[in-house]
N, C-alpha and C positions, 0 to 999 in steps of 0.2 A: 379800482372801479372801471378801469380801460373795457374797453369790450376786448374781449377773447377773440383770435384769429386764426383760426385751424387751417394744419399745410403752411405754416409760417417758414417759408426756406433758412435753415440753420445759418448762421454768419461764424464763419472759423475763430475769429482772430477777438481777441478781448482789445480794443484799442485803447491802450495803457501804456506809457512809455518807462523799462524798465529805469531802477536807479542805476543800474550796473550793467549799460548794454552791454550785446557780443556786436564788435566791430563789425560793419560793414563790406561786402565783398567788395575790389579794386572796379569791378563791373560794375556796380550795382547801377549806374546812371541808364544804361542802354544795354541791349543784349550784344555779346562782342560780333564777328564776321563767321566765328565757329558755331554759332548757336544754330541748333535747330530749332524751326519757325512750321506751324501749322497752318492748315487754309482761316483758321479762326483769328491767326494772329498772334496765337500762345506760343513766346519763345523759351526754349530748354538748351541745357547743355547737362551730360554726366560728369559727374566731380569723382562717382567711385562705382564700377560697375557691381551689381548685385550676386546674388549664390543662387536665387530663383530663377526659376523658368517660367512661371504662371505669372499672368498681367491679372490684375481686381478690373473685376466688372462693374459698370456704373453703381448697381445697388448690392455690393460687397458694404462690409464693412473695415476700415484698413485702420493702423496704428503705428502711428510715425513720429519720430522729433523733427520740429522744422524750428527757422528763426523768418518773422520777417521783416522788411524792410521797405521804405517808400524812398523814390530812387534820390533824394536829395542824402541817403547815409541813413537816416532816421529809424531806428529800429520799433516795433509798434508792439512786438507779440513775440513770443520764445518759451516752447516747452524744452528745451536744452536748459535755458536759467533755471525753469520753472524744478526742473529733473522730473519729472513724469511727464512721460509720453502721451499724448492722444489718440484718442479712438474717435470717429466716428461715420456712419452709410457714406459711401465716396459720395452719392444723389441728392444730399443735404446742407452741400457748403457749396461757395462761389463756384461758376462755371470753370475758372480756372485750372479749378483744386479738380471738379470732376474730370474734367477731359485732362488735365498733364499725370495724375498718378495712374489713369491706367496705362501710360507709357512705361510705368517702372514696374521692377520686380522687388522680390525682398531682398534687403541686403544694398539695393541701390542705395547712391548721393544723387540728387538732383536739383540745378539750380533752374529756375523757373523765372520767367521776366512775365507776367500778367497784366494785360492791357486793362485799363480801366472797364472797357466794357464788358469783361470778363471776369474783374472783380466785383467791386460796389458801386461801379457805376454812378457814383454822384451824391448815394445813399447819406445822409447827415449823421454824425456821429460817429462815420466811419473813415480808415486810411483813406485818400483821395488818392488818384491818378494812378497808373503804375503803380504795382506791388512788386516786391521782388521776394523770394521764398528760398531757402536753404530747405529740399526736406530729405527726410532718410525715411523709408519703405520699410520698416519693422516687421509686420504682419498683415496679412489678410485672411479677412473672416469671412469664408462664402456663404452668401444669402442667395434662398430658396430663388430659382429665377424666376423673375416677374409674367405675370399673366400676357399672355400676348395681346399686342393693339388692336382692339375689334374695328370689324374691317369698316364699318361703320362712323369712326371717330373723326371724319369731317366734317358733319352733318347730320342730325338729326333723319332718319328714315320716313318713308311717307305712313310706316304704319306705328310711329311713335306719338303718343300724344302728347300735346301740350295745355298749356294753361295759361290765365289771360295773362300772366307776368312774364312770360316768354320761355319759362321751366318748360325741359320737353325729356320724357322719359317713357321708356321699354322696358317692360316684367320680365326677366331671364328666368326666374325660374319661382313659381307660388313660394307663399308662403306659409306655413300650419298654423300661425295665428290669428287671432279673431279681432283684439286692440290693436289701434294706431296711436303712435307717441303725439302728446301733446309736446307745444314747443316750449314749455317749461322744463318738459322731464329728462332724466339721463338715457341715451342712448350707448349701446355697444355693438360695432361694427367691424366689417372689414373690410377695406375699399380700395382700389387703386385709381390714379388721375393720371390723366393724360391729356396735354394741349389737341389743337384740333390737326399739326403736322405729326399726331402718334407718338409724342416724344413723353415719354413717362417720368411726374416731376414726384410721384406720392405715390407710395403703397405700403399698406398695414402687413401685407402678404409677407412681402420681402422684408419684414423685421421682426415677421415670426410673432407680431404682438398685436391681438386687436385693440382699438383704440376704445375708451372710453369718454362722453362728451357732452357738458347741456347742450340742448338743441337750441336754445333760444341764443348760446355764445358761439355761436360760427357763423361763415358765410350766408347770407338770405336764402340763395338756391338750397344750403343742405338743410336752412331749418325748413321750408317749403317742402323740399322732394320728399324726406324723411318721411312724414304724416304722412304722406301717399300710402307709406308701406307697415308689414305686419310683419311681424318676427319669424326668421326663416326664409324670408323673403329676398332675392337676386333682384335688384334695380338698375340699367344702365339709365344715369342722368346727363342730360347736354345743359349744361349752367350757361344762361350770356352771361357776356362780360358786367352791366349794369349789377347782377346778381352773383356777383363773383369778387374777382380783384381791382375791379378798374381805378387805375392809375395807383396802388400802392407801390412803392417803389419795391424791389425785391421779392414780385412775389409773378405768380404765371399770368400773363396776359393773356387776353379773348376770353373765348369762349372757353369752356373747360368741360370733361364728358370723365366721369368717374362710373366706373361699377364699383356696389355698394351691398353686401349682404348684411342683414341687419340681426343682430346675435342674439340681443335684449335690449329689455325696455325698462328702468327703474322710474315707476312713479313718484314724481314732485310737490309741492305744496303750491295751489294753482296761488299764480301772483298776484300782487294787488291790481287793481285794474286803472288805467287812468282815469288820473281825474278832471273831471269838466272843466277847468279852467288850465290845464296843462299848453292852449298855445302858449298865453300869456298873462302877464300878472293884472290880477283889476285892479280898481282903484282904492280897494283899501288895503292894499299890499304896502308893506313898510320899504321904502329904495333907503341902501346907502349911496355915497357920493361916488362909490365906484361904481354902478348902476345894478350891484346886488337884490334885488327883490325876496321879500318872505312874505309869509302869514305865518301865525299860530297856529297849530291844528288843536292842537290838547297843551294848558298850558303843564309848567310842572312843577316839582317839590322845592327843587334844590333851590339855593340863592345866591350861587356861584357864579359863575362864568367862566369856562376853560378859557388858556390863555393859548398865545401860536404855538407855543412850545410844549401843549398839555400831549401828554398816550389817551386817546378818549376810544371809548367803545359804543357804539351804534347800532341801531338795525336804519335802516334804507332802502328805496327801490329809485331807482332813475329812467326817465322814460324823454325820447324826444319830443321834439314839438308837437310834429303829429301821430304824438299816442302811442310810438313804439317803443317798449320797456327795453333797455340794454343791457343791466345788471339790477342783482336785487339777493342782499342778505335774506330776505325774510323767505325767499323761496331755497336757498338753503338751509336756512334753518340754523343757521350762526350768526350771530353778530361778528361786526367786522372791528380790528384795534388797529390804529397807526398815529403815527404820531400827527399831530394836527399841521405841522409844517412843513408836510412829506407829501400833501396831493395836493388836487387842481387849487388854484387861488380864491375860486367861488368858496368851495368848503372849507380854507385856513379862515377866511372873513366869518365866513356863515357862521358855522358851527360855535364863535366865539358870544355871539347873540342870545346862546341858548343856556339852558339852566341844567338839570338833569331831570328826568321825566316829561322834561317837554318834546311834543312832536310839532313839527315846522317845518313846510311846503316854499322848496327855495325857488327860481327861477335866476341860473347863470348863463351871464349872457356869453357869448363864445370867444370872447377875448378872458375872461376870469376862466374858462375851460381850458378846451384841448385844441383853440385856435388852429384848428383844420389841420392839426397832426394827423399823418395817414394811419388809417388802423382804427381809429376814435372814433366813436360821436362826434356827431358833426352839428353845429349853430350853437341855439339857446339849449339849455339842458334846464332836467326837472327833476327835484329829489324830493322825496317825501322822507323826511330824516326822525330819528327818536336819538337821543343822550340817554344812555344808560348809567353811564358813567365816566369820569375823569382822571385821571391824576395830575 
């Protein structure tokens, strides 16, 4: 039930501590006096020179064994243990990973000392501080070269319009369609993004694949801009920051200017709408002691009650305080199953109140939620839930 967050910069590393590490380099603490060191900070040394002569461009695709390591010895990640190699766009893991493998060729060893702010940066759940990386340069897989930086991408143009949310977008090229996507329905696209110093963090182009996506599970700016446009249609969008990333860790800060061609439109089942008491719960809402609020909408059949540990299947729509829906089964058109002590703590509590056939309007307050996890819904949340069934 998370909201979706499209352009989510890939993280390399599974941080998982093998049972069986591979030792530790004799370096791993600091980069030694032989290392080569970049204006960014990223130090390297070669352990085995390569058979290639081509360096991978930022939006290549390359496949490597690496092992790594955080500088106290601590081994975190290893496709050597693992024996299968990795693939994946050099433009979609830590800065580190992008800017030290286009130093190597195929057929290199390179040890790699990565500053924190080059890695994750502080990111939770992930290696902290200095990384250190063993990798080996297997193969590159050249991708189509990216769209050039239009010249335009510090600043919205004086003949770009905007809108009163601060969206500001220019038609590259009509479109032959007559419909505009609602923000429930699925879009198909292909877009490239760039920060506002021209620095290219996403493009569909360079991976050969247009994207597929509800419109109402991404960034505010692309569900907004998108409606603008009709299929066949060229749109460069300048997103603020407010209606973009702001402050998720790991993802593109400011402002963001993506051009966007828009391929198709698959219509959706229009959503529930909020409902009138969605800031907060009245007074004949039932509270548990952990400050849980319901009503009954519809009661129901059953005379059970799943327990924490039931698999229960649902339909739901969840909307915040003020009215804006964030996910919702019913406008896909599937019920959802998990186990009931696998999500947020408002639904392990909630869902156990319920019977099967019954429908029930929860109100969790944002400590039983996603307590201001970046990415999430944010405060009070609001689910209009059905029990279909349990086990």
């Amino acid at each position: 039930m998370k909201k979706l967050i499209l352009f989510a910069l890939v993280s390399l590393v599974a941080y998982a501590v093998a049972a069986n590490p591979i030792d530790a380099p004799p370096d791993v603490a600091a980069p030694p006096a032989d290392a080569e060191v970049t204006a960014s900070g990223l130090a390297s040394k070669v352990l085995a020179p390569g058979t290639g002569t081509v360096h991978p461009e930022a939006w290549d695709t390359v496949t490597v064994h690496y092992t790594g390591w955080t500088t106290d010895g601590k081994m975190f990640d290893s496709s050597v243990q693992r024996g299968q190699p990795a693939s994946f766009p050099l433009n979609r893991v830590v800065r580190g990973w992008t800017e030290g493998l286009q130093l190597m060729v195929v057929g290199e060893k390179r040890r790699f000392w990565i500053p924190e702010e080059l890695a994750y940066g502080g990111r939770p759940g992930a290696p902290q501080g200095m990384l250190v990386f063993d990798v080996e340069l297997i193969g590159i897989t050249e991708a189509p070269d990216p769209p050039a930086t239009p010249a335009d991408v510090a600043a919205p143009p004086a003949d770009a319009k905007a809108t009163p949310s601060g969206l500001a977008s220019k038609v590259l090229a009509a479109g032959d369609g007559t419909a505009h996507p609602d923000p429930w329905d699925i879009v198909t696209v292909n877009y490239t993004g760039w920060t506002t110093d021209g620095q290219m963090f996403d493009s569909s182009i360079t991976r050969g694949q247009p994207a597929s996506f509800p419109l109402n599970r991404v960034i505010p700016g692309w569900t907004e801009g998108l409606q603008l446009m009709v299929v066949g249609e060229s749109r460069r969008l300048w997103i603020p920051e407010e209606l973009a990333y702001k402050g998720q860790q790991g993802r593109p800060q400011g402002m963001l200017v993506f051009d966007v061609e828009l391929l198709g439109i698959e219509d959706q089942v229009e959503p529930p709408r909020a409902p009138s008491d969605v800031a907060g719960p009245g007074p004949d809402a039932e509270r548990t002691g952990s400050g849980l609020a319901s009503r009954v909408l519809t009661p129901g059949t059953g005379t059970e009650h799943p327990s924490a540990t039931s698999r229960v299947t649902v339909h739901y729509t969840g909307w915040t305080t003020d009215g804006q829906m964030f996910d919702s089964s019913v406008t896909r058109g599937q019920p959802a199953s998990f186990a009931l002590n696998q999500v947020i703590p408002g639904w392990t509590e909630g869902v156990q109140l319920m019977v099967v056939g019954e429908k029930r309007r929860f109100w969790i307050p944002e400590e039983l939620a996603y307590k201001g996890q970046a990415g999430a819904p944010q405060g009070m949340l609001v689910f209009d839930v059905e029990l279909i069934e349990f086990q």
